[in-house]
Each structure stands twice: as structure tokens, then as C-alpha cells.
C-alpha positions as CSV (number, residue, x, y, z in Angstrom):
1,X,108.6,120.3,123.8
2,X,107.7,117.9,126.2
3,X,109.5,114.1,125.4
4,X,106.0,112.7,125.7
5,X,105.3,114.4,122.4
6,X,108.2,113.8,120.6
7,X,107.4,109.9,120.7
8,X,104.0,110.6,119.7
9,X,105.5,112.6,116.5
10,X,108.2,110.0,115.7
11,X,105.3,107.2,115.6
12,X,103.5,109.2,113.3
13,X,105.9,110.4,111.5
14,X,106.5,106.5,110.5
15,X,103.0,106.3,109.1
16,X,102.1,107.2,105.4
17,X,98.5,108.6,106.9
18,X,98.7,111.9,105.2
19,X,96.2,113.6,107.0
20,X,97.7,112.2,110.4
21,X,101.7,113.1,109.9
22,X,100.5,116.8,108.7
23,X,98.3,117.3,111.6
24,X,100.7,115.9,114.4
25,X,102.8,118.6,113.1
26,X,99.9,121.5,113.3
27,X,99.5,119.9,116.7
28,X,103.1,120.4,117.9
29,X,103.6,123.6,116.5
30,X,100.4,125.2,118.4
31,X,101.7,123.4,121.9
32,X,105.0,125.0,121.1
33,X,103.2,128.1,120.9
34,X,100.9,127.7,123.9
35,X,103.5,127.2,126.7
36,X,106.2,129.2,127.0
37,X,106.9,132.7,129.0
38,X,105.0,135.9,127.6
39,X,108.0,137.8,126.5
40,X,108.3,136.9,122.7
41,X,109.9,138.1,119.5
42,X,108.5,138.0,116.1
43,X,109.9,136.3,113.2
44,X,108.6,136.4,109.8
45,X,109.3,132.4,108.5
46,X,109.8,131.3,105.4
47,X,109.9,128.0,104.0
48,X,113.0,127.5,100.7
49,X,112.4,123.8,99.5
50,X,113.1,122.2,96.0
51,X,116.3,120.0,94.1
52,X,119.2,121.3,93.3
53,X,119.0,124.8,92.2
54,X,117.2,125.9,95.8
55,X,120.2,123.8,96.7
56,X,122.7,126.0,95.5
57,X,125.8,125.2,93.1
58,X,127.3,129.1,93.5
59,X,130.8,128.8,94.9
60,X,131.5,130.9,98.5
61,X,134.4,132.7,96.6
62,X,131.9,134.3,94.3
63,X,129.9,136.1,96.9
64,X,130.5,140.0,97.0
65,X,131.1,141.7,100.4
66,X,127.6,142.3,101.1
67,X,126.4,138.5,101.0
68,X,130.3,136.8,102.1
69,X,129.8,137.0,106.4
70,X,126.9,136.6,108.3
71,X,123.9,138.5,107.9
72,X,122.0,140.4,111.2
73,X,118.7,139.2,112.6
74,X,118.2,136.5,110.0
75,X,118.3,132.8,111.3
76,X,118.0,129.6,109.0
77,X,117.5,125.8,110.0
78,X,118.3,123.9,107.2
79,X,117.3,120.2,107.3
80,X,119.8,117.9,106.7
81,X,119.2,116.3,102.9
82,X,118.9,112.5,102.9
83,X,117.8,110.1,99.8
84,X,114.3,108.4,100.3
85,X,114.9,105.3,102.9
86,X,117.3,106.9,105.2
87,X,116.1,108.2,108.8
88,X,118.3,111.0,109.2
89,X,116.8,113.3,106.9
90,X,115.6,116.8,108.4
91,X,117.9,117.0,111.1
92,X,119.8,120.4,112.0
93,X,119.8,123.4,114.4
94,X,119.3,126.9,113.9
95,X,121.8,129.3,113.2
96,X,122.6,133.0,112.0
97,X,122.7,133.0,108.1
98,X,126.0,133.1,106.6
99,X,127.9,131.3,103.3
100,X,127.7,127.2,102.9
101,X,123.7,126.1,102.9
102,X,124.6,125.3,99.5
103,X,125.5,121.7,97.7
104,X,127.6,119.4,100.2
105,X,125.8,120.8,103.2
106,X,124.8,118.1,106.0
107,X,124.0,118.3,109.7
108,X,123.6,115.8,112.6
109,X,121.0,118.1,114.7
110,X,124.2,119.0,116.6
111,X,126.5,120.6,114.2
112,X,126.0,121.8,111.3
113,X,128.6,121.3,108.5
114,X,129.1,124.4,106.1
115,X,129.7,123.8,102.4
116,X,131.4,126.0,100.1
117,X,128.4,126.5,97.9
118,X,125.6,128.6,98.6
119,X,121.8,129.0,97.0
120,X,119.3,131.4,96.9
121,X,118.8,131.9,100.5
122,X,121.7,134.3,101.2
123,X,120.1,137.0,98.4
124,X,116.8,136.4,99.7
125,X,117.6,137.0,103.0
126,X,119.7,140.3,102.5
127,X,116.8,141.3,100.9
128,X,114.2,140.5,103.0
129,X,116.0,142.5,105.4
130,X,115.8,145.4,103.3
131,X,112.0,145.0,102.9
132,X,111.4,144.7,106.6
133,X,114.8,146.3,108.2
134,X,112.9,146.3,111.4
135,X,111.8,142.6,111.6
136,X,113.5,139.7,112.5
137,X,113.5,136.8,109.6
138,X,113.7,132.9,110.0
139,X,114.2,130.6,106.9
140,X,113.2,126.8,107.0
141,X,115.0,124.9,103.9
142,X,114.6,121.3,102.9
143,X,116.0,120.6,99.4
144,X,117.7,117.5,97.6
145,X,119.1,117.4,94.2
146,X,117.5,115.5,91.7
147,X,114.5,115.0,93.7
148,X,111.3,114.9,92.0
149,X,107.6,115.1,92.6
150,X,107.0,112.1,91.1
151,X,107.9,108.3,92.3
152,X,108.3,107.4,88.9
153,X,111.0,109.8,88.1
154,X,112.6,109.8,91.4
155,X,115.4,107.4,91.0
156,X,117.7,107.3,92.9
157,X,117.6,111.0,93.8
158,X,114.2,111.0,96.7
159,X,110.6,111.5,96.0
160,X,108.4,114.3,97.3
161,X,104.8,112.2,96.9
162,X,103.5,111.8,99.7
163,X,102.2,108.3,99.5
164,X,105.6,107.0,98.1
165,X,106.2,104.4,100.2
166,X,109.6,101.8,98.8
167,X,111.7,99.9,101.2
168,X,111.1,101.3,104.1
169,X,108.3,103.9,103.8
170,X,110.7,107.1,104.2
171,X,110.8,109.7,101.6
172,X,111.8,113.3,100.8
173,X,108.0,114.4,101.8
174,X,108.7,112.5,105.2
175,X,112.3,114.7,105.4
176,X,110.6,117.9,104.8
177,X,108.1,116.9,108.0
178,X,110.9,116.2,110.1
179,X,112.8,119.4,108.8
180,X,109.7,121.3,110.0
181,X,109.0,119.3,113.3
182,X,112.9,120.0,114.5
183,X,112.5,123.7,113.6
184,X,109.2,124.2,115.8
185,X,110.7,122.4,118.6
186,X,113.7,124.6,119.3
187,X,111.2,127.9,121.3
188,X,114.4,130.6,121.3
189,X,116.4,130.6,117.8
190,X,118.3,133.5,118.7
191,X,118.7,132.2,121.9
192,X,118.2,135.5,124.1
193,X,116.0,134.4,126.4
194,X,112.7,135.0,124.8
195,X,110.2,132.7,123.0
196,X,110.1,133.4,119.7
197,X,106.9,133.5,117.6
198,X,107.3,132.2,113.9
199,X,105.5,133.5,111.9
200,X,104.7,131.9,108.5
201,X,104.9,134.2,105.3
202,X,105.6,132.5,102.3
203,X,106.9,129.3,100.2
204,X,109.8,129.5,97.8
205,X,110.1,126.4,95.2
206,X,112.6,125.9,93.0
207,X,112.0,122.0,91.6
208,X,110.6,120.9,88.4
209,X,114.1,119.8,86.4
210,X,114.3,116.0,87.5
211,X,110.2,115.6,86.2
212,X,111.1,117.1,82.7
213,X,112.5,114.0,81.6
214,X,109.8,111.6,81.8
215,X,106.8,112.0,79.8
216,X,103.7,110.7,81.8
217,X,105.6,112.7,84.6
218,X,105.5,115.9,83.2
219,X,102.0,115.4,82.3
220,X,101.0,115.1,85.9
221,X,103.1,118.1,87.3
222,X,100.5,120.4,87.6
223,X,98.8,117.9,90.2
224,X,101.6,116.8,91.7
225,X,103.3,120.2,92.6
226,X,99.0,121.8,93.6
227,X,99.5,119.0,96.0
228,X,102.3,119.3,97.5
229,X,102.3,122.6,97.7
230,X,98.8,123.0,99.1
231,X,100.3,120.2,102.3
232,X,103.6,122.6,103.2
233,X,100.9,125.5,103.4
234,X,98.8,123.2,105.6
235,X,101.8,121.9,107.9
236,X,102.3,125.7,108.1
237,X,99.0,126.5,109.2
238,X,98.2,128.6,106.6
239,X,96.3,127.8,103.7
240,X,96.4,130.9,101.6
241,X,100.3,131.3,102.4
242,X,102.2,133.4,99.6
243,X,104.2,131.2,97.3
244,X,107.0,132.2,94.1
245,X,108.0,129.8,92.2
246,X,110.8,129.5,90.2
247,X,110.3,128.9,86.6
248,X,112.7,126.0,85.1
249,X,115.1,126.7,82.3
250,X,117.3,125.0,80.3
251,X,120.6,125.3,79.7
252,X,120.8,123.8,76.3
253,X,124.1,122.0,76.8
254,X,123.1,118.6,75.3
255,X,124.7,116.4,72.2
256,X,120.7,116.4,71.4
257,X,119.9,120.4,72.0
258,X,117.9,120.3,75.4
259,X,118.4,119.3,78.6
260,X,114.8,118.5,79.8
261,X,113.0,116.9,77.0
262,X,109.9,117.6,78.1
263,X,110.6,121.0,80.0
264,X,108.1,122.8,78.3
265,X,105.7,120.5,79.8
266,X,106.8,121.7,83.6
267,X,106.9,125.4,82.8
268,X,103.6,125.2,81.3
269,X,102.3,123.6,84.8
270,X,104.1,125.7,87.3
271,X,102.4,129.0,85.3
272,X,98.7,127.4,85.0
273,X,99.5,126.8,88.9
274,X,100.0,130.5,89.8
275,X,96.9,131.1,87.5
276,X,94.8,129.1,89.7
277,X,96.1,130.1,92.5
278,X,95.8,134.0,93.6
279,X,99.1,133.4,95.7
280,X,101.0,132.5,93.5
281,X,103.5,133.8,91.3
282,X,106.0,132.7,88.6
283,X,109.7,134.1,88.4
284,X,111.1,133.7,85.1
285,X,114.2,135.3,85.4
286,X,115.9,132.1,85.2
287,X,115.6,131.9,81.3
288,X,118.3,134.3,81.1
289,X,120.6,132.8,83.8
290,X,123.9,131.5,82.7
291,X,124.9,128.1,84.1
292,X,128.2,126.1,85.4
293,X,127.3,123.0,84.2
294,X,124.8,121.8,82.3
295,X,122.3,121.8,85.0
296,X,123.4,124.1,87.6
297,X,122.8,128.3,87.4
298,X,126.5,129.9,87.8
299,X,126.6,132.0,91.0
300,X,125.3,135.3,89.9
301,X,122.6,133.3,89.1
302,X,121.7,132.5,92.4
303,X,122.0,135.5,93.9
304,X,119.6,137.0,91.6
305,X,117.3,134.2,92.0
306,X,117.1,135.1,96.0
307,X,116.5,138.6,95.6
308,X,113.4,137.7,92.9
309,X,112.2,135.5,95.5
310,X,112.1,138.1,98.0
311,X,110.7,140.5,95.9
312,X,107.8,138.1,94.5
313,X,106.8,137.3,98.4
């Protein structure tokens, strides 16, 4: 990508113009697309985003044989995970998928450092590979724990509205831009010479946990999370893009009984959501899913949680 336009997109990147930041990045992506050599390769692209759990608490050392090295033909950029107000957030390169895009993950844009953890992304893409043995697969993630849809829930921990603006006008939706803008601008991920062609196919979301505590927040999730989710299908180009969700549970481990005291609120949005919205579907497999801590799934968790994503796409 030419410097010129990488100015452009960091000044707009700094507004909170909705419309603008998501249609510099349409913009970029399409001149990406429009000027390289004719020899390309295909990759399907998925987008993981969410708190936490898409984060990933499952320990390395858990991993069978299958899921423990790296995994052919499937490439991940995962966005470095920053709290609202820094600038860094959304920074990495692209790499084969192996162990350690879980919790304690960062990058710089120049290294990536691996974590010990790993999420859902290392099922889903050993299955995705199944599905489509002859394709080639890119994942784009952007998660934070304890981030929330919501301003008024966020904390500490990063908001995804849009609008959010606090000290200095950065937040977890402004991450998640940057994630996708330094994905797009890297034109050979495998690097073998060829431009490759990404190819959006679907949304995973695992979020909900951090807006099950609040009331008024919980009330509005079903807004929150149709508009968010309808503006990451829109900086993807695609409006009717494929999307599973996973359903929030609760693990019950509380002096008071639950966890989320208004949980039932969430759930009850993210299902009306896939019933309004053809492309949409609900996994639910996490209600059975035993947990490390009170919040976290336990690793076998996670690696069912990746395949149910693929599956659901």
C-alpha cells in the first residue's frame, strides 16, 4: 500500500466519523486488491473477535497432537489487544497458525509474542481445513478480556461502541479497525510470491459476559451487538456475511449462585439476534462446558468451541 494512503487512514482512523473510519477501510482494501500482479491465491478469511473466552484461557500443555504444532495452509493475524486510550492496539503480522494466540498474547507489528494459552482459533482452524482440505484459510482476530459492548460497562477493560469516545477518542472498536487495516495491507501472507485474494466468509463472536452485569446494559445488548456486528460485516465488504455466535454461560461459581446477574438478559439477545438475522446462528454448547476459573472455559472447552464455530459457518 502506497505511504500516501496510510496517512490518509491513520487521520481517519483518529476520527469518531463512523461512516468515514469504516469506508477508508473498504477503500483500502479494494486498492489493495486492484494493484498487484495477476498471479493470486485464494484464501477463505475469517474474522474471531470478542473478550476473553475468544481470547482463550486453555493451557498449550493441554492440546492433543493434532492441534500442539503448526497447522498447513492456515495463516492468522492476530491484532495486538490494547485497553481503550492506548494507540498500539491492532498491531501484528501474519503468521502460520500454531499454539499461544491465547491470553498473554501481544505483538509490536514486528514480532509476535506467543502465549501459553490458546482459544478457539486452533479447533476452528483444524477444522476448517477439514471442510475445505483444498483451500487455503486466513483468520483475522481482535479480542480483549473484559471488554464490553457497552461504555457503561466497559471499565477499565475497553469498549466496543463505536461512538465511545473518553480521554483520548481510542477504543476497542478503533483496535479492531486498525487490526483489519494492518491485515489488508500485507498483499502475500504466505509470502510465496503471489498476491493473495482474502476472501471474507464469516464472523465468529464470543462476547456478552462483561454486559451481564449491568442492568440497563443488558437491556440494550440486542442493539448494541446488531450494531456492531452489522459494521465488521460492512468493513468486510459484505453485508450478508455468515456469523455464529457463541452463546454465554455461566459457571455458577459465586458466594451468591451466578456469575452474570443478568445473563439471561444477554442470551436472550444474542438468540432474538440470529432470529432476525438469516445468517446467523447461536452455539450453545457452551452450557455444558466446564470452566478453570470462575469465568474462563477449561481447555477442552475451547477446543470444542472452535470446532462448533467451524461447523456453524
Amino acid at each position: 500500500m502506497h505511504l500516501s494512503n496510510l496517512k490518509i487512514l491513520n487521520k481517519l482512523l483518529s476520527s469518531k466519523n463512523i461512516i468515514i473510519k469504516t469506508g477508508i477501510i473498504l477503500s483500502l482494501i479494494t486498492y489493495t486488491g486492484t494493484s498487484q500482479p495477476t498471479e493470486k491465491d485464494t484464501f477463505r478469511l475469517f474474522f474471531l473477535g470478542g473478550q476473553s473466552n475468544m481470547n482463550g484461557y486453555g493451557y498449550n500443555t493441554d492440546l492433543p497432537k493434532s492441534l500442539a504444532s503448526d497447522i498447513k495452509d492456515v495463516w492468522i493475524f492476530h491484532g495486538n489487544p490494547e485497553a481503550d486510550e492506548k494507540e498500539n492496539g491492532g498491531q501484528g503480522l501474519w503468521e502460520i497458525m500454531k499454539p499461544g494466540h491465547g491470553k498473554g498474547f501481544s505483538s509490536n507489528g514486528k514480532s509476535n509474542n506467543l502465549s501459553d494459552r490458546f482459544g478457539p482459533e486452533l479447533s476452528f482452524a483444524k477444522k476448517m481445513k477439514e471442510l475445505y482440505p483444498n483451500d487455503k484459510i486466513a483468520i483475522i482476530k481482535y479480542s480483549k478480556s473484559g471488554s464490553s459492548l457497552d461504555s457503561l460497562a466497559a471499565r477499565h477493560f475497553g469498549s466496543w461502541e463505536p461512538d465511545y469516545v473518553g480521554k483520548t477518542g481510542i477504543n476497542q472498536y478503533d483496535h479492531f479497525l486498525n487490526t483489519i487495516a494492518n491485515a489488508f495491507e500485507i498483499n502475500d501472507i504466505d509470502k510465496n510470491g503471489k498476491f493473495d485474494n482474502l476472501i471474507p466468509s464469516g464472523i465468529v463472536w464470543m462476547q456478552g459476559e462483561s454486559d451481564a452485569n449491568n442492568e440497563e446494559v443488558a437491556h440494550k445488548y440486542f442493539d448494541n451487538l446488531k450494531r456492531l456486528m452489522d459494521l465488521i460485516r460492512a468493513s468486510l465488504l459484505k453485508d450478508d456475511l455468515p456469523i455464529a455466535i457463541g452463546k454465554i454461560s455461566d459457571s455458577g461459581n459465586n458466594e451468591k449462585g451466578k456469575v452474570w446477574k443478568y445473563g439471561e438478559l444477554v442470551q436472550f439477545a444474542q438468540e432474538k439476534f440470529a432470529l432476525t438475522d438469516k445468517n446467523t446462528v447461536v452455539i450453545r454448547s457452551t452450557k455444558y462446558y466446564k470452566y478453570s476459573d470462575r469465568h474462563h472455559y477449561d481447555s477442552n472447552g475451547y477446543i470444542d468451541l472452535g470446532e462448533k464455530f467451524a461447523e456453524a459457518i
